[in-house]
C-alpha positions in Angstrom: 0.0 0.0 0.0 2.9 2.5 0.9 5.0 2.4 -2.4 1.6 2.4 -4.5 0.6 5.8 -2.8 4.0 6.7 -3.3 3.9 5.7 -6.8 0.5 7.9 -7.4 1.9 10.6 -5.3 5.4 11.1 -7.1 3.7 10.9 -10.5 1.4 13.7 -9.5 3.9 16.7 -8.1 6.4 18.9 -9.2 8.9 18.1 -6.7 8.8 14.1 -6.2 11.6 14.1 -3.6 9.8 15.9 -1.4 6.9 12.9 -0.9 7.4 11.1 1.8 4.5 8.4 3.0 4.5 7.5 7.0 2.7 4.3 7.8 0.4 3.9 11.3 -0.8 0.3 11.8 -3.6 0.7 14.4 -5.9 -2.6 15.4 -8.5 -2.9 12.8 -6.5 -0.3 9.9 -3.7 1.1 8.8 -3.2 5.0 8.7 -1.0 6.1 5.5 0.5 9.4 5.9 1.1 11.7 3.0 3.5 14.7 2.6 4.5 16.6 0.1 5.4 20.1 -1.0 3.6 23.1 0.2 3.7 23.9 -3.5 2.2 20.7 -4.5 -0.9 20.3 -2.1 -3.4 21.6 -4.9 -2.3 19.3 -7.2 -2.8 16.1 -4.6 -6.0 17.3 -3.6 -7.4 18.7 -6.5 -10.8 20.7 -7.6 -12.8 19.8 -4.7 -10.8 17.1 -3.2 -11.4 14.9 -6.4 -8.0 14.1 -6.9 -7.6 13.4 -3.2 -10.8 10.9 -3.2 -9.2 8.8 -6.2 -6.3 8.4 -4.7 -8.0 7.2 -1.4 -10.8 5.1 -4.1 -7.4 3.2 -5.7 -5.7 2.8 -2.2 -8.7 1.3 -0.5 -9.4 -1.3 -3.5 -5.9 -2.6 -3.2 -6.0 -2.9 0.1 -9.1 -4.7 -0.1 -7.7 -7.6 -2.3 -5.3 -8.1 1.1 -8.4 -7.9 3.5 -7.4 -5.1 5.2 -8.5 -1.3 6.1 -6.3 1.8 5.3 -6.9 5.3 5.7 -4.9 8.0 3.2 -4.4 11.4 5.4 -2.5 14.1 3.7 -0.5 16.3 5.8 1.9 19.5 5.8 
């Protein structure tokens, strides 16, 4: 789950080095953190979070093939 986000991430930005993609494993989930650039925030989130949503949409169906629960948060 962490290198695919990082994958969709990096492929999104202007300024791929600066992604970096924390992992939180709780009970039930796991908690994926994203950062990136201050510059690049727009472009992960998108018009109305749509961008933001996909990527949380393709996250959460590849976790599902592994029977498990993640949450994407993006952070500064």
């Amino acid at each position: 789950m962490q290198e695919l986000l990082e994958f969709l991430a990096k492929s999104l930005v202007d300024y791929p080095d600066e992604v970096e993609v924390g992992q939180v494993e709780g009970e039930k989930s796991i908690i994926l953190e994203l950062k990136v650039a201050p510059d690049d925030m727009g472009k992960v989130i998108g018009k109305q979070g749509r961008i933001a949503k996909a990527i949380r949409t393709v996250v959460k169906a590849a976790a599902a093939k592994e029977n498990k629960r993640v949450v994407v948060e993006i952070i500064q």
